[in-house]
N, C-alpha and C positions, 0 to 999 in steps of 0.2 A: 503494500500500500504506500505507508511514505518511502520514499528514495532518500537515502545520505549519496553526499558527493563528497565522500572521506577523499578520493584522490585527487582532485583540483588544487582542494584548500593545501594539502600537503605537501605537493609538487614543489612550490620554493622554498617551502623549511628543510626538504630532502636536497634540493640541490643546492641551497645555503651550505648545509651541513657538509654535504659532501664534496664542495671546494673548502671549507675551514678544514677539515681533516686533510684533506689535499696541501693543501698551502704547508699545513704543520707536520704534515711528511718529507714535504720538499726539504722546511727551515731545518729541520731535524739532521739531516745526510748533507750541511750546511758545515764545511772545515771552521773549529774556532781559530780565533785571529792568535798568533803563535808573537804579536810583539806585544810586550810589556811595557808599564813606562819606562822612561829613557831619562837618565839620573839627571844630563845634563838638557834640559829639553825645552827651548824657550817659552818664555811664559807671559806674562803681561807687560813687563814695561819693555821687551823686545819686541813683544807686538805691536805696544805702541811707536816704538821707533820704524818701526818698517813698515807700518802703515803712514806712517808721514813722510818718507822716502818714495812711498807706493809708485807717484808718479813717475820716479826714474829711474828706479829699479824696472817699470815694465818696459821701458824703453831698451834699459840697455840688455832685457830678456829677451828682445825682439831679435838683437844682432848675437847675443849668446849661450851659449847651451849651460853655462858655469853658474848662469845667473838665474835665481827662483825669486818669484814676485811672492812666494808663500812659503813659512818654512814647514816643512814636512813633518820630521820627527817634530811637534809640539806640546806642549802641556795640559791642551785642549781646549776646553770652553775660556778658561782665562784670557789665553793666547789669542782664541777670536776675539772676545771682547775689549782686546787691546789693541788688536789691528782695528778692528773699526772703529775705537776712539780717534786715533793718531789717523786713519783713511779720513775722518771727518773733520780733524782738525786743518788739514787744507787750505779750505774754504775761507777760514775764519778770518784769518788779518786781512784779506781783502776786502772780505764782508765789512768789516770797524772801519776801514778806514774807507769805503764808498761813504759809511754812515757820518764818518767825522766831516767829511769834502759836505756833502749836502748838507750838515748843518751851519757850515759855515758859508755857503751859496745862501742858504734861508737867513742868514743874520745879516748878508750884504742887501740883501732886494727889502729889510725893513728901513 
């Protein structure tokens, strides 16, 4: 009399499933990474140095194979977070001193 449509509804919780089990088979037969950290490995305030270099170190990566715009062995999240302080530091004395010329352009024209 009534009809259940048990196999519709269940179709994408079964093929859900069975790519998460898929996937977690793959990760599983996945080599763990064999490097450690690295005693001497830079870290934040070299991040920050070489991300204020940033610009010319890529240039002279462009003509050299000796030269990396990024260092490899690094100490991880700090070491990003210091290259993109010092990447962003850049910008800044240009920025100040556009801002200091126009204030003083705004004090001639009163």
């Amino acid at each position: 009399m009534f009809r259940t449509s048990t196999t519709r509804c269940c179709r994408p919780a079964v093929a859900l499933t069975a790519a998460l089990v898929a996937t977690l088979l793959l990760a599983g037969c996945a080599a763990p990474s064999a490097a450690g950290p690295v005693a001497d490995a830079p870290g934040f305030w070299l991040g920050v140095w070489q991300g204020m270099i940033l610009p010319i170190t890529f240039l002279v990566s462009l003509f050299s194979d000796q030269v990396a715009v990024y260092a490899v062995p690094n100490a991880g999240h700090l070491y990003d977070f210091g290259f993109v302080v010092g990447a962003c530091v850049i910008p800044l004395p240009g920025t100040l001193l556009r801002g200091a010329t126009s204030r003083r352009r705004a004090k001639a024209r009163r």
